[in-house]
C-alpha positions in Angstrom: 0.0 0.0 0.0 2.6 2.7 0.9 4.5 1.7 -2.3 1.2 2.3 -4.0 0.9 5.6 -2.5 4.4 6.7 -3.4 3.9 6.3 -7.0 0.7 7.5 -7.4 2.2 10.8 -5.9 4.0 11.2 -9.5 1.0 11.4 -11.0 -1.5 13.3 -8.7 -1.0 15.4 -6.3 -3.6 16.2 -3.7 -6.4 15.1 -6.5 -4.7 17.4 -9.4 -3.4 14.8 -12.1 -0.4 16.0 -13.4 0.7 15.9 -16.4 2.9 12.8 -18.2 4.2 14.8 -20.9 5.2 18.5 -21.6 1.7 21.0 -22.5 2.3 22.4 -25.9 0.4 23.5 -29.2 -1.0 26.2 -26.7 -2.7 23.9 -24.0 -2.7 25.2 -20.6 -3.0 23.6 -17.3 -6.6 23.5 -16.7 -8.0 24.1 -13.0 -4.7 24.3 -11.3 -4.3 26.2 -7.5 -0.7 25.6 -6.1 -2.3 26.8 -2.8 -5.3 23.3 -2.7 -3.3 21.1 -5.2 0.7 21.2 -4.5 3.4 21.7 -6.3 3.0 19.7 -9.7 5.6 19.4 -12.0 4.3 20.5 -15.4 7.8 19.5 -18.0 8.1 15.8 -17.2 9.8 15.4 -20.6 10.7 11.7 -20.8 14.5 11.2 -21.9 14.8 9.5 -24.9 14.1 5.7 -24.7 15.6 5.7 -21.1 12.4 5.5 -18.9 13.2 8.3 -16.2 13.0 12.4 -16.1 15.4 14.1 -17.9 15.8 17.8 -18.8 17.3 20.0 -21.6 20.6 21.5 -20.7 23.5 23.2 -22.4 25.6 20.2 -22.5 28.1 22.4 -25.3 26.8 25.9 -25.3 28.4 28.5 -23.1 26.0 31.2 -23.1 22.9 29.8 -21.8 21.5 27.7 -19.3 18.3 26.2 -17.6 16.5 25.3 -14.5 12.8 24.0 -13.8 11.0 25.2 -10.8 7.7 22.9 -10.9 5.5 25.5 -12.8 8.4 27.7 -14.4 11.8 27.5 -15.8 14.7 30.5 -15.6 16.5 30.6 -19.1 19.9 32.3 -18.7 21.1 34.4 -21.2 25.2 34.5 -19.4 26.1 37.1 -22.6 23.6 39.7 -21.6 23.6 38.3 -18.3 19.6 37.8 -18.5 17.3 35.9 -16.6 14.0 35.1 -18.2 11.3 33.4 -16.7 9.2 30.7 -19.0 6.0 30.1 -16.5 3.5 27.7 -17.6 0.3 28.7 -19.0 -2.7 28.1 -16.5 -0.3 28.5 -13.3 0.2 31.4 -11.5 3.0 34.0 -12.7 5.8 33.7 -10.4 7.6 36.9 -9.1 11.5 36.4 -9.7 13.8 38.9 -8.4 15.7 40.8 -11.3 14.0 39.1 -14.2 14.3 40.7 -17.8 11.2 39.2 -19.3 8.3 37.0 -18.8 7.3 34.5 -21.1 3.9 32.5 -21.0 4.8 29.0 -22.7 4.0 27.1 -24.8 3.8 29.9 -26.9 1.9 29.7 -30.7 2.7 32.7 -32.3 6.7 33.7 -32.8 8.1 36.4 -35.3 11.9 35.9 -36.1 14.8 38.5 -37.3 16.7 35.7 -39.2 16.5 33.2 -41.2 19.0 31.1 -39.2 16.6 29.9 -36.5 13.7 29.1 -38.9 14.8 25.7 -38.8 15.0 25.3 -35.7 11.5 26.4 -35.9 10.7 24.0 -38.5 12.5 20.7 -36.5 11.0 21.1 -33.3 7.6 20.5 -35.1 6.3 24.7 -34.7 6.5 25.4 -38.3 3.0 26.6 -38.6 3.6 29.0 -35.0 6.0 31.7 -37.0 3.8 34.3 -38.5 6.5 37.2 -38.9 9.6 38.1 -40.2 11.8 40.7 -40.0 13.0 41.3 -43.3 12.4 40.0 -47.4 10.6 36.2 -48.2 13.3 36.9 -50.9 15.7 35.7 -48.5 14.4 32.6 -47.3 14.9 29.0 -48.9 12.7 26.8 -46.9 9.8 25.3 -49.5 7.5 25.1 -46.5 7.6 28.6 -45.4 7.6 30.4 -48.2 4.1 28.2 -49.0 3.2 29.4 -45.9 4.3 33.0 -46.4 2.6 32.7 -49.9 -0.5 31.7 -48.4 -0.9 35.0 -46.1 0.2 32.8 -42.9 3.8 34.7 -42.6 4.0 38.0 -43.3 7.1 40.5 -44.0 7.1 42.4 -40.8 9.3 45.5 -42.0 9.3 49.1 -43.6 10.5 48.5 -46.8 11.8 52.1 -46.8 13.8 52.2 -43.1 13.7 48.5 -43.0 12.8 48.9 -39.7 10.7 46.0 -38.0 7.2 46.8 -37.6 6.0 43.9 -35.7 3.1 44.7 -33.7 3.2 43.9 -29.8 0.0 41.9 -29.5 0.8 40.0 -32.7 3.3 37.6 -31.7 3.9 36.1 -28.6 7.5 36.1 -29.0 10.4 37.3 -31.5 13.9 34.8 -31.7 16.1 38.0 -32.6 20.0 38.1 -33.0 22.2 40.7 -30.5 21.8 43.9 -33.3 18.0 43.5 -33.6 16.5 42.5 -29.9 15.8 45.7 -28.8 14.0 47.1 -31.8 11.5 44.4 -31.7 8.5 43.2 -29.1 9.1 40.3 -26.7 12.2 39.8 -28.3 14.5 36.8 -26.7 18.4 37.0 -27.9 20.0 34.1 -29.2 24.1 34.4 -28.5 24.5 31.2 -31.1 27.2 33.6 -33.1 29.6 34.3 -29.7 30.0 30.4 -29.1 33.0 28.8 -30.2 32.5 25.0 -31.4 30.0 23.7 -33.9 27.4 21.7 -31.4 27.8 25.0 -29.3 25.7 26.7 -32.3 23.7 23.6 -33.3 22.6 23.4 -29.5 20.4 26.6 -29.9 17.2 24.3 -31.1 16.8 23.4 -27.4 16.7 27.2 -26.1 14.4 27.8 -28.8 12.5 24.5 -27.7 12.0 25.9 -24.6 9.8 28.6 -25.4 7.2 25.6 -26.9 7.6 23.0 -23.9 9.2 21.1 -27.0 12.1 19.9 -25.0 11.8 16.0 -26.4 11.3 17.4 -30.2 14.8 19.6 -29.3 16.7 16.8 -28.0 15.4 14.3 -30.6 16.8 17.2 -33.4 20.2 17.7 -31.6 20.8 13.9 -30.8 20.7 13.0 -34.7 22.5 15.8 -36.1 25.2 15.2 -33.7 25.2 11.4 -34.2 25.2 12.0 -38.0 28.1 14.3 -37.7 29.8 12.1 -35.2 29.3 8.9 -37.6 30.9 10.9 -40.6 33.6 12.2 -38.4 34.8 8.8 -37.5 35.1 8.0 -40.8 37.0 10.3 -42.0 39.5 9.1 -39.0 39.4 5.6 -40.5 41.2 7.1 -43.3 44.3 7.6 -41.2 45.4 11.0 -43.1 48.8 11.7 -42.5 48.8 15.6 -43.5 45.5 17.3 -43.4 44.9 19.0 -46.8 45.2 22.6 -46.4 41.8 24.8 -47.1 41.7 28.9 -47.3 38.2 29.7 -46.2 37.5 33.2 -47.0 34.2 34.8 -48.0 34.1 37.3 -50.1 32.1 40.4 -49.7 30.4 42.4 -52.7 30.2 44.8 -50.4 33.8 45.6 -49.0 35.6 44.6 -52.2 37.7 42.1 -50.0 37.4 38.7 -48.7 36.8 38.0 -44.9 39.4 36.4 -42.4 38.9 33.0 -41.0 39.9 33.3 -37.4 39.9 30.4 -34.8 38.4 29.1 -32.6 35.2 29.0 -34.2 32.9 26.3 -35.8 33.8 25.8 -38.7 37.2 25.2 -37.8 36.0 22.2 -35.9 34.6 21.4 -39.1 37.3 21.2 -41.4 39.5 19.8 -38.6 36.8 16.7 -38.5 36.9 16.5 -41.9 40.3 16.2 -42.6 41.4 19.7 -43.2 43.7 22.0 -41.9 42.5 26.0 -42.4 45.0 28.6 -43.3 44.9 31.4 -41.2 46.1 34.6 -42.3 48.5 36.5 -40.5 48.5 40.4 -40.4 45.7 42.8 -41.0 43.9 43.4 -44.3 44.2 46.1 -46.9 40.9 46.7 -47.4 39.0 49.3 -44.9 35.3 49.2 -44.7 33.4 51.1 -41.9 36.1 50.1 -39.4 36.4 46.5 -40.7 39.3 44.8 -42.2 38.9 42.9 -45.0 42.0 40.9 -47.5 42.2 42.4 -51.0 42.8 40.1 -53.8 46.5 40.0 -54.1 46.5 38.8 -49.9 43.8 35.8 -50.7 46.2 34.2 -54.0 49.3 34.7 -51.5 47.4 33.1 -48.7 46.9 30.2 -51.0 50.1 29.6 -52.8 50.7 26.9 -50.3 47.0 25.1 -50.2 45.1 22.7 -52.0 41.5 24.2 -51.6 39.8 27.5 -52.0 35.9 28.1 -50.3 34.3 30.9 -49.9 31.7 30.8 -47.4 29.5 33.3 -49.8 28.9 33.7 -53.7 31.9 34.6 -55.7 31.3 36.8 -59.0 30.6 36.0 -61.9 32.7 33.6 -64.6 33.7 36.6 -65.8 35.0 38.5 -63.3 38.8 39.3 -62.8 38.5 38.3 -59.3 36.8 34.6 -59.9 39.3 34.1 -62.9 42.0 35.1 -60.9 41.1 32.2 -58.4 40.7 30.2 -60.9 44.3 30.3 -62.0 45.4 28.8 -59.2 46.4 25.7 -59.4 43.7 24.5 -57.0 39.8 23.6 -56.1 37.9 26.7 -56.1 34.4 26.3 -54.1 31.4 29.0 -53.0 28.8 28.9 -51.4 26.2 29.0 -54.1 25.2 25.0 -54.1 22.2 23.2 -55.1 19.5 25.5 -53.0 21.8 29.0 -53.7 23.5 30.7 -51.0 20.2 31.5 -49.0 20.4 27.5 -48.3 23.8 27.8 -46.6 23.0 31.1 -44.8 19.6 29.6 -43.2 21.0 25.9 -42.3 24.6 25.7 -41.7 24.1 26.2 -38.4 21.3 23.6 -38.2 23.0 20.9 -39.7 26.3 21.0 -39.0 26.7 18.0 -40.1 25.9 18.1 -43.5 28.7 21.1 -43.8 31.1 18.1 -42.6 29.5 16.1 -45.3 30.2 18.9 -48.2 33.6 19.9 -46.5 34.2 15.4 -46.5 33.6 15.6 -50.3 35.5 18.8 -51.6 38.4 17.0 -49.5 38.3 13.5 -50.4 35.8 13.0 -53.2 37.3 9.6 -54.3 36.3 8.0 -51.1 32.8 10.0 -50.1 31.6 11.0 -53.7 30.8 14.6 -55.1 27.1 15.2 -53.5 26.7 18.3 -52.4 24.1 20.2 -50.0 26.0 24.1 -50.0 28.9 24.3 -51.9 29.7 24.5 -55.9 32.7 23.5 -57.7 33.5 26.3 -59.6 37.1 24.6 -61.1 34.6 21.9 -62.2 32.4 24.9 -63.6 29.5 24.1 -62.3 26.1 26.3 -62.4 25.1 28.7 -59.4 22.3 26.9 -57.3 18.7 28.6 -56.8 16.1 27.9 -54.6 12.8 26.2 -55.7 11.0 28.1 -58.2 7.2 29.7 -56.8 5.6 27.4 -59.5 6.9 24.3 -58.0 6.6 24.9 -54.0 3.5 22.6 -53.5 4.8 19.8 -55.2 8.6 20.4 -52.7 6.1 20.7 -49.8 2.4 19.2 -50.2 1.5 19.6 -46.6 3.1 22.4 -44.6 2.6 20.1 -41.3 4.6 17.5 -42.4 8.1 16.5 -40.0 11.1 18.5 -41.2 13.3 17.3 -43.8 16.9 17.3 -42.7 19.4 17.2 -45.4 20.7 14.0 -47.3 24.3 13.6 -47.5 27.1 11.3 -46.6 26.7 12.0 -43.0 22.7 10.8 -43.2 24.3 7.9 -45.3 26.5 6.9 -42.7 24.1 7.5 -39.8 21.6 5.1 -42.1 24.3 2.1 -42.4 25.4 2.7 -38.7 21.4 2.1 -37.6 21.2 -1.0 -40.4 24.4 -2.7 -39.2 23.2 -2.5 -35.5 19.5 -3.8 -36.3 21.3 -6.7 -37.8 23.5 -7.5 -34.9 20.8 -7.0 -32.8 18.3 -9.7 -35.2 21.4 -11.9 -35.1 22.0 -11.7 -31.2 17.9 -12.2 -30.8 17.9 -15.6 -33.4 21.1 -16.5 -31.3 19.7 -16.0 -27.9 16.4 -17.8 -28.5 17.6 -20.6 -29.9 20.1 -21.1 -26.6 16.7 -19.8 -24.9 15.4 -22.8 -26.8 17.8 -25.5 -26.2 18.1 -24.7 -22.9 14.3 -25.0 -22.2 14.0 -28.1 -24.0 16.9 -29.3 -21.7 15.0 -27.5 -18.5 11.6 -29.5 -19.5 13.6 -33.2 -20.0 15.1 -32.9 -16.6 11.4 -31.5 -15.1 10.1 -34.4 -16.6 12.5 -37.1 -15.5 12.8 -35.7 -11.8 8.8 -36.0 -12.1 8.4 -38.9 -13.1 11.1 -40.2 -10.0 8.5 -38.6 -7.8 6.1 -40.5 -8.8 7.9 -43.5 -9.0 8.9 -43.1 -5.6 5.3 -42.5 -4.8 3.7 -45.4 -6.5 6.3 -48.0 -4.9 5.8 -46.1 -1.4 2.1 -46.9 -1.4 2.5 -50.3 -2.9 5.0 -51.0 0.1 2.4 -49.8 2.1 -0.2 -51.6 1.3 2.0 -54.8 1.9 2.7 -54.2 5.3 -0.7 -53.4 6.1 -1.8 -56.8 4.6 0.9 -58.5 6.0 0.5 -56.8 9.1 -3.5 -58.0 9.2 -2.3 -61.8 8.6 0.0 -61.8 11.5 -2.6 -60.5 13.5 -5.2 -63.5 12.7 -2.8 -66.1 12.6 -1.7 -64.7 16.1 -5.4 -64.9 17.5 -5.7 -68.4 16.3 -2.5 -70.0 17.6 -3.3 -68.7 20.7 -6.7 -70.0 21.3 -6.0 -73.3 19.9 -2.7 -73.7 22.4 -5.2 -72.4 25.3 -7.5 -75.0 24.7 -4.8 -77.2 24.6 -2.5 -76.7 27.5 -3.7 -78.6 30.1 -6.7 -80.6 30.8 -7.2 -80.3 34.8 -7.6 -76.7 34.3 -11.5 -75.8 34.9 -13.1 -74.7 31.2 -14.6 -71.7 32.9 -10.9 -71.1 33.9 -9.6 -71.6 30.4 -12.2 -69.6 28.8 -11.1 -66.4 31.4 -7.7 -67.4 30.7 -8.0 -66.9 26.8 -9.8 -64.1 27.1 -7.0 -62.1 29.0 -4.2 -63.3 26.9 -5.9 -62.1 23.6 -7.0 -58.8 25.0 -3.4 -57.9 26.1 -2.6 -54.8 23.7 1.2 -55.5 24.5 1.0 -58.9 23.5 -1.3 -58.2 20.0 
């Protein structure tokens, strides 16, 4: 009974039932007073196929964090050094000392100022909650969202003149900004994903943005494969035992500044290249080019930098064919790769962080293309001369995305492929360790119900000749009991003829009834 008790105290609490899984899509709890029902914990998120409570943390990133309080979390924001309080819907609003903002969750309707979290939108399953954006549809590559956006669901939410967001207050229930456009928009929650160093750092920002949906199990299912995908690749690209890492100069080239950026490290996509076999080229000095206070290489710095590597990328769109600067790269004698793949540079911009590991994948390829093939998700080949990328034409966005509520699509690439084989080979050990174990599960019952049977059947055995024995001696003992009775009377009647008959009859009498004697 008191075990009973016990567990039923994880489901109700002074007669409130509490809930088994996270509220979302909006629900609220419904009839809860802390005051007559307890405290009730309202994110039970079940870890992943382990049975007990588990809760999203920043297991890589560095600039945020989480607790859970029963009826509220505190998100951290440690670059602003921002608390904010997520309380559930339906509960009363807690009163947190130095707070920056209050967020009722699960919240349904969320504006963003980037295209880089709209998948993280899209993978925790809240595709259909973002109904603003801070800047042109032109921008975005997502098939679902622009059928969305097309469909009046998503609208541009700035002044095309100013450019200026003009989100209005009551119209979203909160805006996933970056650091330069949080204050100039309403409920506006700051993602620091560009300040951490590593690439699962940046990749970990689905479960902040989980948060704000009590989609904590949809985060960690998103983060758990992109990671084990990435992870999978990586150690294959260890198997290959590189002696020298080929050497990559990563530099993106602005349109803007008239120069080309500088790859600095730490940062992700060092990790990147590292993992895939790379080794990036850093650049030593300060660039020629001045730009509003920014320093940028010129031309001449970028062919010097690579005099000594095997790979150019630029992580954005180079010029045209035709231009002196793509021709002069193209002299080199080297790989020359942008950013303008498949999907166009949009793609890149809006998923790299995402899906980190399908940049290993590409990076895997432009590396060591005789061992993992030439598919690509972001990157062109423009030594091979291949075509700039573009996103799916308008005409063609139902038939890329039929049903806007459909899961998210993560990329295909040699990553996915690996992860695929990886999941194949152990459903096969595991079928072959299940035939093996039930057929020892097999033989050893069969050998379990032959010795049951034999050790039975000595039971019985035992049994049977036990009551057989026993029916002996009582027969036997019956027989000597008459023949007893008989001997005796007939050596009474015998033993001596002066005796008195009414004497001999007493006599017998006597000796028969003698229970010592019988």
């Amino acid at each position: 009974k008191i075990i009973a008790v016990v567990l039923a105290t994880q489901y109700i609490a002074w007669g409130y039932e509490a809930p088994t899984s996270n509220l979302v899509d909006g629900e609220c709890a419904d009839g809860y007073d802390a005051d007559e029902h307890g405290i009730i914990d309202f994110f039970p998120y079940q870890s992943t196929g382990d049975g007990f409570k588990g809760k999203v943390s920043a297991d890589y990133a560095v600039y945020w964090d989480v607790t859970y309080h029963g009826t509220y979390k505190l998100l951290v924001n440690h670059l602003r050094n921002e608390t904010f309080v997520l309380w559930q819907c339906g509960t009363e609003k807690p009163d947190i000392d130095g707070a920056a903002a209050y967020f009722e969750v699960p919240v349904t309707r969320v504006a963003t100022t980037s295209t880089t979290y709209m998948p993280y939108i899209e993978m925790i399953g809240e595709r259909s909650s973002l109904v603003a954006y801070t800047s042109s549809f032109d921008y975005v590559s997502s098939s679902c969202l622009r059928v969305l956006h097309r469909d009046g669901h998503i609208r541009e939410a700035y002044n095309t003149s100013t450019f200026a967001s003009n989100i209005k207050e009551d119209e979203v229930d909160l805006t996933i900004a970056d650091e330069w456009s949080v204050d100039g928009v309403p409920k506006g929650y700051s993602l620091a994903d560009t300040h951490e160093d590593t690439v699962f750092q940046v990749a970990e920002y689905v479960e902040v943005v989980g948060l704000f949906f009590n989609r904590e199990h949809e985060a960690t299912e998103a983060i758990e494969y992109v990671i084990d995908a990435y992870n999978c690749l990586k150690d294959e690209v260890t198997a290959l035992e590189v002696s020298t890492p080929k050497k990559i100069v990563l530099a993106g080239y602005s349109s803007w500044a008239g120069g080309f950026s500088i790859a600095t490290c730490p940062n992700w996509y060092c990790d990147v290249v590292e993992d895939a076999g790379g080794e990036i080229v850093l650049f030593e000095g300060e660039g020629d080019v001045d730009q509003w206070g920014y320093k940028y290489m010129s031309l001449e710095q970028v062919l010097d930098l690579a005099a000594d590597a095997e790979v150019f990328v630029s992580n954005a769109p180079l010029p045209d064919y035709d231009d002196n600067i793509t021709k002069a790269l193209l002299e080199l004698p080297i790989s020359v790769f942008d950013n303008e793949g498949p999907l166009g540079y949009n793609d890149w911009f809006e998923r790299r962080f995402a899906e980190p590991d399908a940049v290993l994948a590409d990076f895997t390829t432009i590396l060591w293309p005789e061992t993992f093939g030439t598919d690509r998700n972001f990157f062109r080949n423009l030594t091979a001369g291949e075509a700039a990328g573009s996103k799916i034409d308008d005409d063609d966005l139902d038939a890329a995305c039929p049903n806007t509520d459909a899961p998210y699509q993560y990329l295909l690439s040699a990553a996915s492929d690996c992860l695929d084989a990886q999941e194949r080979d152990n459903e096969d050990s595991t079928d072959d360790e299940s035939s093996s174990s039930k057929k020892k599960k097999s033989s050893s019952t069969a050998s379990s119900q032959l010795v049951t049977i034999i050790v039975l059947a000595l039971l019985l055995a035992i049994v049977v000749i036990g009551l057989v024995a026993f029916v002996y001696a009582q027969k036997r003992r019956e027989a000597n009991t008459t023949a007893t009775k008989a001997d005796v009377v007939e050596l009474v009647s015998h033993s001596d003829d002066n005796v008195d008959q009414d004497e001999k009859m007493d006599h017998n009498d006597k000796i028969v009834g003698n229970p010592a004697f019988t």
